[in-house]
C-alpha positions as CSV (number, residue, x, y, z in Angstrom):
1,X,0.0,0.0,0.0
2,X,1.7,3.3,-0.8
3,X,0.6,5.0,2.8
4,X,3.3,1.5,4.1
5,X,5.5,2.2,1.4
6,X,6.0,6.7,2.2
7,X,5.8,5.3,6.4
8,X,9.3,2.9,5.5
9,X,10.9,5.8,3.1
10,X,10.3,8.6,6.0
11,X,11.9,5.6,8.1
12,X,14.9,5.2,5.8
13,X,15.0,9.3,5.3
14,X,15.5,9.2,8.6
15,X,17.9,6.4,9.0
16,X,20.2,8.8,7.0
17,X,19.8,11.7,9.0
18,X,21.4,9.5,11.6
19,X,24.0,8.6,9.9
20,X,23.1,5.4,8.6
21,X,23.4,4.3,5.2
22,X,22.5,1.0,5.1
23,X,20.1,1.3,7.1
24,X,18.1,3.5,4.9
25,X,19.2,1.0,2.0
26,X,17.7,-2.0,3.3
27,X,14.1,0.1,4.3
28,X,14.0,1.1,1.0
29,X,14.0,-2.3,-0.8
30,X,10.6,-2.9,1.1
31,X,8.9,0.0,-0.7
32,X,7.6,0.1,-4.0
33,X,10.0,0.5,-6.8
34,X,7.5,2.2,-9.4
35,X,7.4,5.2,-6.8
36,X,10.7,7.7,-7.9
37,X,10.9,8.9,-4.4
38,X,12.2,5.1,-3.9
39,X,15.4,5.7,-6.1
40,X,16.3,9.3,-4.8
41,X,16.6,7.5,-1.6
42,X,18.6,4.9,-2.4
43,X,20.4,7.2,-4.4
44,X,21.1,9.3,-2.0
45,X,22.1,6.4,0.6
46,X,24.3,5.7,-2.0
47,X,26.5,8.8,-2.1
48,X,26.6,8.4,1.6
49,X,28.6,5.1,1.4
50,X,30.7,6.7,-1.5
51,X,29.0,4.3,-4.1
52,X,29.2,6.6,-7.1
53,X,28.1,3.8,-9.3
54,X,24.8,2.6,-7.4
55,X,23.9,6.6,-7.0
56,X,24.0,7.1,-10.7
57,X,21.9,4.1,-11.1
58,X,19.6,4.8,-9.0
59,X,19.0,8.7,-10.1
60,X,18.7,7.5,-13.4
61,X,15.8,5.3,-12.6
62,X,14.1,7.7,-10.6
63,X,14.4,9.9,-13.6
64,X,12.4,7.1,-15.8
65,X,9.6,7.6,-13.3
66,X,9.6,11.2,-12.4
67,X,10.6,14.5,-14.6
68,X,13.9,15.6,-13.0
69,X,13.0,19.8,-13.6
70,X,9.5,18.9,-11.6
71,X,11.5,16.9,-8.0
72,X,13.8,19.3,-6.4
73,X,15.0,16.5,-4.2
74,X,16.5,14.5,-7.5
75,X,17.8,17.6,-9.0
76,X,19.6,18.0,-6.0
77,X,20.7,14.3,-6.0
78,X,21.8,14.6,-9.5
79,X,24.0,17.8,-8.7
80,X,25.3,16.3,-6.0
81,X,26.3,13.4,-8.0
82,X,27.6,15.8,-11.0
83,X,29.8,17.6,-8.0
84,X,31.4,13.8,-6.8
85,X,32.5,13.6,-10.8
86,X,33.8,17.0,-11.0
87,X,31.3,18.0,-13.6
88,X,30.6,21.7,-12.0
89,X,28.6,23.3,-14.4
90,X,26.2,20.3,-14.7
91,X,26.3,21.0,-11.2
92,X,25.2,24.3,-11.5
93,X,22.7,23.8,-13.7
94,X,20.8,21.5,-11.6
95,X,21.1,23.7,-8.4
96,X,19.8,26.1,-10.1
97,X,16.8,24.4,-11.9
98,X,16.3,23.2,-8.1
99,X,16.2,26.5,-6.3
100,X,14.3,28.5,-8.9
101,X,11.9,29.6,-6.0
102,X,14.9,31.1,-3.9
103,X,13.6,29.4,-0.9
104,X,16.1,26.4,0.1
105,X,19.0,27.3,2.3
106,X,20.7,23.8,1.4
107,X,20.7,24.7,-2.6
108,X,22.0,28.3,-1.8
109,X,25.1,26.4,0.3
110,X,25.8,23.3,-2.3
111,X,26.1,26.4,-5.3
112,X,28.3,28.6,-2.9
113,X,30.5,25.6,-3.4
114,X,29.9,25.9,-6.9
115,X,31.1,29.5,-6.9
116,X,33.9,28.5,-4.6
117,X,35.4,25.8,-7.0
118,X,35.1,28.6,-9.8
119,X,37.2,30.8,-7.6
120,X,33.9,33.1,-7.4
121,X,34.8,33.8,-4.2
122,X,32.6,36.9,-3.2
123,X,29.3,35.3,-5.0
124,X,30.1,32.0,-3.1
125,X,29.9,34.6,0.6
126,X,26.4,36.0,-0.8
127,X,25.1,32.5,-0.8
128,X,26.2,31.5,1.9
129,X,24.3,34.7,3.9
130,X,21.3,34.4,1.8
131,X,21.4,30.6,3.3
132,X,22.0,31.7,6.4
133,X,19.1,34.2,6.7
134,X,16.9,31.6,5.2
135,X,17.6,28.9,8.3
136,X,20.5,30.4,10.5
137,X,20.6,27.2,12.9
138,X,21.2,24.9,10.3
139,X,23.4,27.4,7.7
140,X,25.3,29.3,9.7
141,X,28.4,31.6,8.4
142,X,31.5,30.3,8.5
143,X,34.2,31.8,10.2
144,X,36.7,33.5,7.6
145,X,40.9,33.8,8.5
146,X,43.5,36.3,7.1
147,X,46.4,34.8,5.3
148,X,48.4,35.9,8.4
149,X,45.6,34.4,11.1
150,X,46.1,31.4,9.2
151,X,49.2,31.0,9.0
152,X,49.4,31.5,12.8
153,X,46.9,28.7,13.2
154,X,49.3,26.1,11.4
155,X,52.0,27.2,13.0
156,X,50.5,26.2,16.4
157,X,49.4,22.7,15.0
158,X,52.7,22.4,13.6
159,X,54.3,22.8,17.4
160,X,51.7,20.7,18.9
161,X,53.3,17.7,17.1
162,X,55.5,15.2,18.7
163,X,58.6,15.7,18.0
164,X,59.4,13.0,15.8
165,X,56.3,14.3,13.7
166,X,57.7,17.6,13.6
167,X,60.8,15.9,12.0
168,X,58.8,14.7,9.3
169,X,57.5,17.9,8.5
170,X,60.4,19.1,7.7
171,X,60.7,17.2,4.5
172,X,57.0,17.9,3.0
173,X,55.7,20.9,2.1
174,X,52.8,22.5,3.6
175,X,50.2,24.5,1.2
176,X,47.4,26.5,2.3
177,X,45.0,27.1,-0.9
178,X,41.7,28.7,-1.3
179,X,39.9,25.1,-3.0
180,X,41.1,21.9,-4.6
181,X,41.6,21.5,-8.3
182,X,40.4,18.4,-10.3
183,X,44.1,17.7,-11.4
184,X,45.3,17.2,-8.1
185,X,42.5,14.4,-7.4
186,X,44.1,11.9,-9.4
187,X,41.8,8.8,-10.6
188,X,39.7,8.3,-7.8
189,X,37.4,10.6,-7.4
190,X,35.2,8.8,-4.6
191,X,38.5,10.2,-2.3
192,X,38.9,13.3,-3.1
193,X,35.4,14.6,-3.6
194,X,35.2,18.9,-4.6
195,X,34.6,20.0,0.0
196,X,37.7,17.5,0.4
197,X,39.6,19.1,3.2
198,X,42.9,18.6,2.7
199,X,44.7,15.9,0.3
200,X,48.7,14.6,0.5
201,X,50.1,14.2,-2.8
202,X,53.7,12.8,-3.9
203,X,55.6,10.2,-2.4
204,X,55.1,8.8,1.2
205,X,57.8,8.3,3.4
206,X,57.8,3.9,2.6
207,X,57.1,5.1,-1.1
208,X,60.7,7.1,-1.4
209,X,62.4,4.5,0.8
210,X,61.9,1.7,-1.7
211,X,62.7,4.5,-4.4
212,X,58.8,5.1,-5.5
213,X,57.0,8.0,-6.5
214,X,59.6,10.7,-6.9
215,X,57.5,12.7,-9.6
216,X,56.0,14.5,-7.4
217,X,57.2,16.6,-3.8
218,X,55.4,15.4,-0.6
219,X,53.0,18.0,0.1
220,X,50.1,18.9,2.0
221,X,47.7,21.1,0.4
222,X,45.1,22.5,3.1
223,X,41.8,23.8,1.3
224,X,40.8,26.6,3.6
225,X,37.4,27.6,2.7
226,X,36.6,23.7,2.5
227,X,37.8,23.9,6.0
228,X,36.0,27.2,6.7
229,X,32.9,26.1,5.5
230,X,33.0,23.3,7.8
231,X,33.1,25.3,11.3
232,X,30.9,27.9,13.0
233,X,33.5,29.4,14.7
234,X,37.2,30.3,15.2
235,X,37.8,27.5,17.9
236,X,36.4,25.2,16.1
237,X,38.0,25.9,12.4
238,X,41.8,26.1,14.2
239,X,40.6,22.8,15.0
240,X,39.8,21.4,12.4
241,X,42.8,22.9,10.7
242,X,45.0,20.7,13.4
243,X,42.5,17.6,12.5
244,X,43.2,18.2,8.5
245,X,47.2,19.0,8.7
246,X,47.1,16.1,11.3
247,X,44.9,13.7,9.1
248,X,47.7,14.6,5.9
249,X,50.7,14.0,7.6
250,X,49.5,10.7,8.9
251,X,49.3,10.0,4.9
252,X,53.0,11.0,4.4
253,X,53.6,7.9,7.2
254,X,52.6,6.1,4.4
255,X,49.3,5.1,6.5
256,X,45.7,4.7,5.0
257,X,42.7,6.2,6.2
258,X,42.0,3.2,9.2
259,X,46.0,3.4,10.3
260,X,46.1,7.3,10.2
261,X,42.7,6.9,12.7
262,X,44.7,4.4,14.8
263,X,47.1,6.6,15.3
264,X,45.4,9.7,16.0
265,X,46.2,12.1,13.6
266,X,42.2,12.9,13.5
């Protein structure tokens, strides 16, 4: 009955609002599959578990069953989907078909990242306080630093290290930049995703002892308005900043993203 089938897919919506995927996966292979809502869930579950594949499939079936410019919510999921491939004008578009009536805060946030990835960095801001006017609880303005504040900030995580991180340091370069680029992601995109963080590239430190991976310098490139955008306020983004420069290094270690939890570099 379509009443039981809406009852499991506000279940599963709800699922995901708590964090769990598969959860929300396995409610909504109890409701009916001709209904579209069906596939923007599991769609959007999908995403969630970085299953790029099984989100695209999904979207597209919901788009057999429902006209994408008339559902907001798979306009969105098809953005968000675009945004996971890079593809930022698709992006775009969809947002915008999305919030033609200028009323969704989360629309007004995903195409502030938009305009941050085109280096639109002043139209991204205006989005982001139109957002926040709309729902100020739920969208509230990040917290902006100087190039000076933030170079302060790193310097403190940098001298919070142990020592024998701080050593380590000293042989990788440290970038602060405004967003990431799609030519630094390499060929994965399910890990380096457009509100990445922060990303290590070049050779780890197991890497140049077994004489791998010298094309490139170590670095690690910190993306501070990803970071920004993050955090509601100064405490919190230096923070996160430690987290992120923290997470990175743990990657030069030559540790994935379990070990460099292990170890604490979160």
């Amino acid at each position: 009955m379509p009443g039981d089938d809406y009852a499991r897919l506000d279940e599963a919506w709800n699922a995901l609002d708590a964090g769990d995927p598969e959860r929300a996966l396995e409610l909504s292979r109890a409701a009916e599959e001709d209904l579209p809502e069906t596939w923007v869930l599991r769609a959007t579950a999908s995403l969630d578990l970085d299953d790029l594949d099984g989100a695209r499939a999904a979207a597209a079936k919901a788009a057999e069953l429902e006209d994408a410019d008339q559902d907001v919510e798979l306009l969105c999921v098809q953005a968000e989907i675009a945004l996971r491939d890079w593809e930022t004008e698709t992006a775009r578009e969809k947002l915008e078909r999305a919030g033609a009536d200028g009323d969704s805060p989360f629309v007004l946030a995903k195409l502030a990242l938009v305009a941050d990835l085109a280096g639109d960095f002043g139209r991204a801001d205006r989005l982001l306080r139109d957002a926040q006017r709309l729902d100020a609880q739920n969208f509230p303005l990040p917290p902006r630093l100087s190039e000076c504040e933030m170079e302060a900030v790193l310097r403190s995580a940098i001298e919070g290290l142990p020592e024998a991180f701080r050593r380590a340091l000293d042989h990788v370069a440290v970038l602060v930049e405004p967003m990431p680029r799609r030519e630094l992601c390499g060929d994965d995109l399910r890990e380096t995703p457009p509100d990445i963080l922060g990303l290590f590239t070049g050779a780890s430190l197991a890497e140049r002892a077994e004489g791998e991976g010298f094309d490139l310098p170590p670095t690690i490139h910190v993306f501070q308005r990803n970071v920004e955008r993050t955090c509601t306020d100064r405490a919190e983004l230096a923070e996160q900043i430690r987290v992120t420069l923290y997470h990175e290094l743990g990657h030069y270690l030559g540790f994935d993203e379990e070990g460099v939890a292990d170890m604490g570099l979160e």
